[in-house]
TORKOLDREN-802075 format. One record per residue (C-alpha): residue in one letter; x, y, z. Coordinates in Angstrom, 1 decimal. Example, Ala and Ser with C-alpha at 12.3 -4.5 7.8 and 13.67 -1.06 7.14 Angstrom:
TORKOLDREN-802075
PT   residu       px       py       pz
PT        a     12.3     -4.5      7.8
PT        s     13.7     -1.1      7.1
END
This chain:
TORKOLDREN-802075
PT   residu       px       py       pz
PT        x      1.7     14.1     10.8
PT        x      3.9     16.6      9.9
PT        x      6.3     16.1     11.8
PT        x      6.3     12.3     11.7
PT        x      7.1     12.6      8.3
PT        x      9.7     15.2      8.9
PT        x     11.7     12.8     11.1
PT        x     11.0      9.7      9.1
PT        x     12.6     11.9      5.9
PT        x     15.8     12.7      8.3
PT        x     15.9      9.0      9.4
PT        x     15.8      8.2      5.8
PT        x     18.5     10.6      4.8
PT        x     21.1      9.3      7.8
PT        x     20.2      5.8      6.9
PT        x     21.4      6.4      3.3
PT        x     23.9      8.5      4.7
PT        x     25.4      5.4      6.7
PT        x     25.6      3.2      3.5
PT        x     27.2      5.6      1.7
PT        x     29.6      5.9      4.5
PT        x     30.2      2.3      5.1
PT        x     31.4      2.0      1.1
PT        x     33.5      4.8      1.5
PT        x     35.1      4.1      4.7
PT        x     35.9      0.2      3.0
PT        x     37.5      1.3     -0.1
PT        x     39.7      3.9      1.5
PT        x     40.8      1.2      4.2
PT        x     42.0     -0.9      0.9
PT        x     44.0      1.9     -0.5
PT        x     46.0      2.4      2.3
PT        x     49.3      1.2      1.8
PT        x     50.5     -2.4      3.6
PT        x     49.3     -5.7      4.2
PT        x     48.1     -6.9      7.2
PT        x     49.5    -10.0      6.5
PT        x     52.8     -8.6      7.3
PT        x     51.6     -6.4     10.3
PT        x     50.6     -9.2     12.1
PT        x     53.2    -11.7     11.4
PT        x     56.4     -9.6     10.7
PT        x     58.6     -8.8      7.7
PT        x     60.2    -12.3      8.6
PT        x     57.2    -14.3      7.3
PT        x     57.0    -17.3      4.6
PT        x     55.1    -16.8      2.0
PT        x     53.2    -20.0      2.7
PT        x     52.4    -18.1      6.2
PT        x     51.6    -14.5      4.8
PT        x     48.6    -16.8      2.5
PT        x     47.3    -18.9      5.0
PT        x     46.9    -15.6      7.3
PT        x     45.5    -14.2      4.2
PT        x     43.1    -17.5      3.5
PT        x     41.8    -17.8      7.0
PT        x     41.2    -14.1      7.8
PT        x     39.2    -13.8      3.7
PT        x     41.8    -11.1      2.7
PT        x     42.4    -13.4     -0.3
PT        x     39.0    -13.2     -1.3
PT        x     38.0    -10.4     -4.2
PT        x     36.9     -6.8     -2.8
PT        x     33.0     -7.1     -3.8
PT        x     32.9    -10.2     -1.7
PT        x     34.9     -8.9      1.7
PT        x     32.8     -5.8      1.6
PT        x     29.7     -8.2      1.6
PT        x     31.0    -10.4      4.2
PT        x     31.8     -7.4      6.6
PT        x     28.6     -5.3      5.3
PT        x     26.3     -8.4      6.4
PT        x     28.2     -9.1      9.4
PT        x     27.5     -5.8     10.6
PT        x     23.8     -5.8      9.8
PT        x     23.5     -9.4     12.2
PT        x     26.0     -7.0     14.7
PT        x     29.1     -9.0     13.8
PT        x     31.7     -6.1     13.2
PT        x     34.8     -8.9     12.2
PT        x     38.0    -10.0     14.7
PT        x     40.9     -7.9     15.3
PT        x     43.7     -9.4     12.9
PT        x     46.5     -7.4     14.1
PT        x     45.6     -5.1     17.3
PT        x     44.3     -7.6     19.3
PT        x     44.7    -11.0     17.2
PT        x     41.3    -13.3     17.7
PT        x     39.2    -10.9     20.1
PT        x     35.9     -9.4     18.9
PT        x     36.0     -5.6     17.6
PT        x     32.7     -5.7     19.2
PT        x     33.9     -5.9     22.5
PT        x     37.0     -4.3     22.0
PT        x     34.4     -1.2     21.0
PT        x     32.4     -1.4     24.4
PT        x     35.2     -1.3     26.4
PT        x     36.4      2.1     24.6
PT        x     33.0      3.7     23.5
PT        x     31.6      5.1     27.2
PT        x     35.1      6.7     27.4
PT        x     35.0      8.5     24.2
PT        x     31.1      9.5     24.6
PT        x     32.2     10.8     27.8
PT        x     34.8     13.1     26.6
PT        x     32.7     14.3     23.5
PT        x     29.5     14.8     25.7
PT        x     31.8     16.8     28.6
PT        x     33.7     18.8     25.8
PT        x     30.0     20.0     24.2
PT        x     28.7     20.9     27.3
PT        x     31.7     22.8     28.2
PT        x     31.5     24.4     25.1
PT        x     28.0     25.5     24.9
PT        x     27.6     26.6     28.6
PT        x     30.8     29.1     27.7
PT        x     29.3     30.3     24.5
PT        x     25.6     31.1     26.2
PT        x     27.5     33.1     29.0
PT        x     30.3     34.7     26.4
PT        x     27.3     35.0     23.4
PT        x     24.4     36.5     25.6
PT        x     26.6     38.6     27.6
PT        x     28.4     40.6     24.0
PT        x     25.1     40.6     22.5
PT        x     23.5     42.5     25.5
PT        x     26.4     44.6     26.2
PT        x     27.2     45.3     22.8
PT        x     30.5     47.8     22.3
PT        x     31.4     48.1     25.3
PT        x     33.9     46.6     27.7
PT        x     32.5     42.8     28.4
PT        x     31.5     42.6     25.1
PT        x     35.3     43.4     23.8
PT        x     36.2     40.9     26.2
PT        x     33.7     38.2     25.5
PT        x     34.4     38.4     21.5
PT        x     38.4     38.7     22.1
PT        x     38.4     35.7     24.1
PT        x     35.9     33.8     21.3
PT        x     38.8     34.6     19.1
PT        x     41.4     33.7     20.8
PT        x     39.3     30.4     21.5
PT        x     39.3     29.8     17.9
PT        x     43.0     30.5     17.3
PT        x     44.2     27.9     19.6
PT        x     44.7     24.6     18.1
PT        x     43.6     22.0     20.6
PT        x     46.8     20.2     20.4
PT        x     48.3     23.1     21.5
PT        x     46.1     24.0     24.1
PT        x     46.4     20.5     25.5
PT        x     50.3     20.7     26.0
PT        x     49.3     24.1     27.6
PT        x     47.1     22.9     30.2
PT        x     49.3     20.2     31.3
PT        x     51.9     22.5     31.8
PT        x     49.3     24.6     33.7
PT        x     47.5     22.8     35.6
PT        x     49.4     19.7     36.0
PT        x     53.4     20.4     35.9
PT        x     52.7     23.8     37.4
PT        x     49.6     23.6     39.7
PT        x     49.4     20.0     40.1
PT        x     45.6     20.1     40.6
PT        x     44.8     18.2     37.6
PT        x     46.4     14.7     36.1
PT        x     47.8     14.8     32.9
PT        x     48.1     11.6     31.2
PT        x     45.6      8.6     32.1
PT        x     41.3      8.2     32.7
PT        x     39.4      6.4     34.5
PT        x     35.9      5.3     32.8
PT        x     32.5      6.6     33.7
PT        x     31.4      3.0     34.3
PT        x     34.1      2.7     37.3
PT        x     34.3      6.4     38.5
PT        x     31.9      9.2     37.4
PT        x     33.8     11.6     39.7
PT        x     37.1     10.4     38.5
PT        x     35.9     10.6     34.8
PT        x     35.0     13.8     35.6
PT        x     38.5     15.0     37.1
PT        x     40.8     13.0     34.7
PT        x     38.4     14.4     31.8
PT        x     38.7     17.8     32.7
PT        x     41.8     18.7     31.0
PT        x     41.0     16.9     27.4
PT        x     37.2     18.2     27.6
PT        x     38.5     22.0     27.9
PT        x     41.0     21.2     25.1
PT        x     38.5     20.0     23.0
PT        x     35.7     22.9     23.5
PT        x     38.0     25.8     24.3
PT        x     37.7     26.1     20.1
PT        x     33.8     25.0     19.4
PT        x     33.5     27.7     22.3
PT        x     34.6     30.6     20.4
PT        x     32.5     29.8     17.4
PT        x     29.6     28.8     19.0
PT        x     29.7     32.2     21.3
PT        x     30.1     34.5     17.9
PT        x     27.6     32.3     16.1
PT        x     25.4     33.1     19.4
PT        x     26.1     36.7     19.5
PT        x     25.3     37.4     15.6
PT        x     22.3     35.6     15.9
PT        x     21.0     37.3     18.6
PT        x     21.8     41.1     18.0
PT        x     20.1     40.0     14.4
PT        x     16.7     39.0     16.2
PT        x     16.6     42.4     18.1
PT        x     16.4     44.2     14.7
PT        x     13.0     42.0     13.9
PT        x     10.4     43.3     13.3
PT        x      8.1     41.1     15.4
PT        x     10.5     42.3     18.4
PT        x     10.1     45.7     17.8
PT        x      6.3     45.3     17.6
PT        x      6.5     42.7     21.2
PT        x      8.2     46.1     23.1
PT        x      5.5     48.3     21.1
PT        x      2.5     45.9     23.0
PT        x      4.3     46.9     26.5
PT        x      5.9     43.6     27.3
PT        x      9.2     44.1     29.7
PT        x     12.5     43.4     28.2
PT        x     12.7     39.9     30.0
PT        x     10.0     39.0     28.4
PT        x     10.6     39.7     25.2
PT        x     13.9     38.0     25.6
PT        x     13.4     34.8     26.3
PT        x     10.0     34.5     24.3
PT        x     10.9     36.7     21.0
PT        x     15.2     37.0     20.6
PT        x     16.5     34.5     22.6
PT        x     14.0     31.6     21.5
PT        x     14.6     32.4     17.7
PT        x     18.6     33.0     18.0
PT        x     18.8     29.2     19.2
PT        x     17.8     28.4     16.2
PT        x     21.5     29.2     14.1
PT        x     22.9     28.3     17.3
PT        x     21.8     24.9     17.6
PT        x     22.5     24.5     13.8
PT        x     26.1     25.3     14.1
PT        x     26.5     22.7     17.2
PT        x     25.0     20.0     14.5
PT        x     28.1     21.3     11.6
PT        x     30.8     21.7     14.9
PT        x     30.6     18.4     15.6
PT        x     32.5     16.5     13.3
PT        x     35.4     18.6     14.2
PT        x     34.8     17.3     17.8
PT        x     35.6     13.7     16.6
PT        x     38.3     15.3     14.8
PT        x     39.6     16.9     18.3
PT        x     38.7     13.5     20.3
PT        x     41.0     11.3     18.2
PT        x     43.9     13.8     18.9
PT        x     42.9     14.4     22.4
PT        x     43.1     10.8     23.5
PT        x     46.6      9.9     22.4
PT        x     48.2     12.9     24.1
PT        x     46.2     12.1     27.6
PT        x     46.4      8.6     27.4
PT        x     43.0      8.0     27.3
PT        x     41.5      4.4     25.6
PT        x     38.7      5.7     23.8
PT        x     37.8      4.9     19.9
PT        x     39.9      7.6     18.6
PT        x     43.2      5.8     19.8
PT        x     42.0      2.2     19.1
PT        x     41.3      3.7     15.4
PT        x     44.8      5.0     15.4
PT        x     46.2      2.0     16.8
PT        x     44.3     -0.5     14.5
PT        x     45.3      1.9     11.7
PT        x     49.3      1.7     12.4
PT        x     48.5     -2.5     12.6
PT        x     46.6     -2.6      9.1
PT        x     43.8     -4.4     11.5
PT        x     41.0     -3.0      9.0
PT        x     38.0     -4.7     10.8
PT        x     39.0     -2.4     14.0
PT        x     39.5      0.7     12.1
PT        x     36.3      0.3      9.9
PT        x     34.4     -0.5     12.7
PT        x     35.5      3.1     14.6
PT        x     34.7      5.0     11.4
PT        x     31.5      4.0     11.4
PT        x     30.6      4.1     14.8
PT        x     31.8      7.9     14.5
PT        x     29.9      8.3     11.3
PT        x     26.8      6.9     13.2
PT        x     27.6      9.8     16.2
PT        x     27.6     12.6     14.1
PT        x     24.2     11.7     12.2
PT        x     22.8     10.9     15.4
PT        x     23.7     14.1     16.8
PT        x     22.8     16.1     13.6
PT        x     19.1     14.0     13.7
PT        x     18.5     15.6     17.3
PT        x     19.9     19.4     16.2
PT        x     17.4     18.5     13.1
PT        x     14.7     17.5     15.7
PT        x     15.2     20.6     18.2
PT        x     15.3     22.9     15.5
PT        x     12.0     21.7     14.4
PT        x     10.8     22.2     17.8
PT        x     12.1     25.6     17.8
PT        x     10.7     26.4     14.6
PT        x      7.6     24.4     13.4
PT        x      7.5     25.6     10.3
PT        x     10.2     23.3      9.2
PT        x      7.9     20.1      9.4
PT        x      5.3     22.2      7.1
END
């Protein structure tokens, strides 16, 4: 029971979390400057035109009562028309053609990430001052140093200009060519984790030459067990627990990274339909994106929340 009530407490929390969200990502769509009025139609429009735009679309209707309209709409999974970006068409669908494309990327980019930092992390914390682990902690700085921006322009210069092994604008979706996704989103995957790498290989390494100190370690060697044993069952099992945690906090700077990522390579994922519909004033677009990237990182914070547990039971008690 508890850790039913753990989980219904963390479903709870991102619930609230989400409402909170959706207020907050309305208001700051009205306070951006421009009228989407005038996006859609031009600077050359009548007046009569800019309000009957205005009438038909509800922008002329007070805040309190568009904020209800698109907060119900959303619970009955009506997320509004695109006004400006793509005048008339569903944000809905404009959302499942661009979410398995962004997913993709984030999900490659964190596993990229998190492979590099258990090889960089376990490999300094066991070989601590000497040569690999000056290596492994240099090149988790200079991972961390490099904006992926940066990086990105790198890489195409690398390993598309130079190399010509690798494309560097344009994707092709998982839902028409896993093995193309996986070559096109090479590139923007490594841009994106090359950064959460570092960290996550420092956070890794701390956390594990911190563990060795324990007593309960020192008393699992005392009892004869060999050292790869003791390992995996007494350091390594209680270091993923910070690790894991820091993936949960990283991850809002992944959206951050995927938004930037896309528009450089060309790919049509969220974060440059959010831009786009941003640029247009089309507010049900870039509403909708927000909070289908607020929903993301709750839902990958709820399953950090939910290993962690596993990790460590006592956080259900």
């Amino acid at each position: 029971m508890g850790f039913i009530w753990y989980l219904i407490i963390r479903l709870g929390g991102a619930l609230v979390t989400i409402a909170i969200g959706a207020v907050f990502v309305f208001i700051l769509m009205q306070l951006i400057p421009g009228d989407p009025a005038i996006a859609a139609l031009g600077e050359n429009a009548t007046d009569e035109n800019v309000a009957a735009f205005r009438r038909v679309h509800g922008l002329d209707q007070p805040l309190p009562v568009q904020f209800w309209i698109w907060l119900t709409g959303i619970v009955q999974g009506d997320f509004g028309t695109s006004i400006t970006l793509a005048q008339g068409y569903p944000v809905w669908d404009l959302m499942v053609q661009r979410l398995p494309n962004t997913l993709f990327i984030a999900v490659y980019a964190l596993l990229i990430a998190v492979v590099i930092a258990f090889f960089a992390g376990s490999i300094a914390a066991l070989r601590q001052g000497k040569m690999s682990d000056t290596a492994a902690t240099s090149a988790s700085v200079l991972g961390i140093s490099m904006p992926d921006f940066w990086l990105s322009y790198v890489l195409i210069l690398v390993f598309s200009l130079g190399l010509g092994v690798l494309p560097a604008f344009g994707f092709t979706s998982p839902m028409v060519s896993f093995s193309g996704a996986l070559v096109n989103g090479a590139l923007p995957a490594f841009a994106i984790a090359a950064p959460m790498a570092g960290v996550f290989a420092r956070i890794l390494r701390a956390a594990l030459l911190e563990t060795k100190r324990r007593d309960y370690v020192t008393a699992a060697r005392s009892f004869g067990f060999r050292d790869t044993f003791v390992y995996m069952h007494y350091i390594f099992r209680n270091a993923l627990i910070p690790f894991v945690t820091v993936i949960g906090v990283q991850v809002r700077y992944l959206v951050g990274g995927t938004v930037i990522i896309e528009r450089i390579f060309g790919i049509a994922g969220l974060g440059s339909m959010m831009v786009d519909g941003a640029f247009g004033r089309d507010y049900a677009v870039v509403q909708a994106c927000m909070l289908a990237f607020l929903v993301f990182v709750l839902g990958v914070n709820l399953i950090v929340d939910i290993i962690c547990a596993f990790l460590d039971p006592r956080r259900t008690h």
